[in-house]
N, C-alpha and C positions, 0 to 999 in steps of 0.2 A: 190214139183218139181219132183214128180215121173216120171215111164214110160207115154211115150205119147201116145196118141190113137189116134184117127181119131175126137176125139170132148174134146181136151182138154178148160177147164177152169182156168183161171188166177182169184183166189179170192183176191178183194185186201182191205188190214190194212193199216190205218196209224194212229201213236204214238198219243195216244192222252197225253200231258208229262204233262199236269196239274195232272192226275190222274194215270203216266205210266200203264198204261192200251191200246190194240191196239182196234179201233175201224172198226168196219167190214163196208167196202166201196163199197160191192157188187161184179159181178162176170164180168166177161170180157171171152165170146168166143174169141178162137183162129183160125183163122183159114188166109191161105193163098189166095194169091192176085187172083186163079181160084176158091177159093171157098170151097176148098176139103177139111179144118177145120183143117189140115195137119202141122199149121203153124208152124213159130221160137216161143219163148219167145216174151213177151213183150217187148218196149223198155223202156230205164232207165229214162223216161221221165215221164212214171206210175209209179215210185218210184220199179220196176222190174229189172232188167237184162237180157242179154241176155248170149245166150250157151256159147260163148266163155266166157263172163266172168266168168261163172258158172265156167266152164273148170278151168281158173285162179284159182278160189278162192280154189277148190279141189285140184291142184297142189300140191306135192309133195316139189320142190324148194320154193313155195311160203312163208310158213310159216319160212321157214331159211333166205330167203331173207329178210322176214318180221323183224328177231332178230336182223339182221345185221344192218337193217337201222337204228332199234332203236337205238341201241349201241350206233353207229355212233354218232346218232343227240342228243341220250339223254345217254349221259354217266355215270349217278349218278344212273340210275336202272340196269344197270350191275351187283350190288353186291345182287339183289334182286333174282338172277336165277342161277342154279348150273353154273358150269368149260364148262360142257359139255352141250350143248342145244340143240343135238340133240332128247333126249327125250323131250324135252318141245316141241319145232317143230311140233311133231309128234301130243304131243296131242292137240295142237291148232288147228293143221289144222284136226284131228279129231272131233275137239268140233266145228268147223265150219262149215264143212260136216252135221252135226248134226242140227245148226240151219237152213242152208238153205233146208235140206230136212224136215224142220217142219215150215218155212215160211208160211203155212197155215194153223197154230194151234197156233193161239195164248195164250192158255190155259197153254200148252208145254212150247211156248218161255216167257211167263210173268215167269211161278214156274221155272225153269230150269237154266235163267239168272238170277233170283233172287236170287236161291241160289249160282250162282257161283259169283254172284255179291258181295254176305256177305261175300263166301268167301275171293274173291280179296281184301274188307275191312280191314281182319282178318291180312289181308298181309301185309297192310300197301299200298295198292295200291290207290293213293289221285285221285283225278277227272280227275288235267292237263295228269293224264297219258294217260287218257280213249280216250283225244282229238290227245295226241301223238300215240296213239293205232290205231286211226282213221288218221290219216296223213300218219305214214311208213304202215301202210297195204294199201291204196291206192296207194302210190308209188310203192309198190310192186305188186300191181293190173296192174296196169300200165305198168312198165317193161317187168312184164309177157306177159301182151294182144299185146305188139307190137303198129301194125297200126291198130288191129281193136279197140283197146283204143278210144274213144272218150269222147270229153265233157260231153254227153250227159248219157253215162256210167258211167262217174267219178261221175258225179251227183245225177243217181239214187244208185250208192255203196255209196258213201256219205249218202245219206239218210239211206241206210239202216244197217251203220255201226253204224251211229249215234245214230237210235230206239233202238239198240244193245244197245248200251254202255251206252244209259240214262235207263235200263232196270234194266243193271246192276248197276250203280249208284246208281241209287233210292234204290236200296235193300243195299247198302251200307252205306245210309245217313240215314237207315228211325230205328224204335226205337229199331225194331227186330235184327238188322246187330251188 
């Protein structure tokens, strides 16, 4: 999701979870409705995103809102994270920064979420959390985007929280973790 040019390409993966492995689905020019190749992001309908959520997910508040929710709804992993959560915040939504600028290397995201996956293991971090992981950061997706939040949004983050978290899972459940 680098800079854009004048001929950007959207390469697109999807999870293939028998094997967590991402399977390459080909490439998608971009371009706008005169032509000029100029265009937005895909929409979240290509299993993509578009700016603003991009925007979200990079977000500063998001990753706090994100701790809050959890608390909130899952109050038994409270005792799993320091007093203070503003350094975890921080490197979350750093390590998120991180996969969505490698979104087109699945080489990156298979070794990368693999290991943070054994780590999460290591932690004592069970599966239902990964799906709880996957619900308050889309709420938080959400809140952040406002009105340009839609269904269509929720669903391609959905999916690609989900290739996420079964990424890391697998390196969690498998013989190595």
């Amino acid at each position: 999701m680098g800079a854009r040019s004048t001929e950007l390409a959207w390469h697109s993966y999807v999870l293939d979870r028998s094997r967590s492995v991402f399977r390459y689905l080909g490439e998608n020019r971009l371009e706008d409705e005169d032509g000029s190749g100029s265009g937005s992001w895909p929409d979240a309908t290509s299993d993509a995103t578009s700016d603003a959520a991009v925007e979200t997910a990079r977000g500063d508040d998001l990753t706090r809102r994100f701790y809050e929710l959890l608390f909130e709804r899952h109050p038994g992993v409270r005792s799993m994270f320091h007093a203070d959560i503003g350094p975890q915040a921080v490197t979350l939504r750093r390590a998120m920064v991180e996969v969505l600028d490698h979104l087109d290397d699945p080489d990156w995201l298979v070794t990368t979420l693999g290991s943070l996956g054994a780590r999460h293991a290591k932690l004592g971090v069970s599966e239902s959390m990964y799906t709880a992981f996957v619900d308050c950061m889309l709420t938080a997706m959400a809140e952040g985007a406002g009105t340009q939040w839609t269904p269509a949004l929720e669903h391609g983050w959905r999916n690609t929280l989900e290739d996420i978290a079964e990424l890391m899972r697998a390196a969690g459940t498998s013989p190595r973790a």
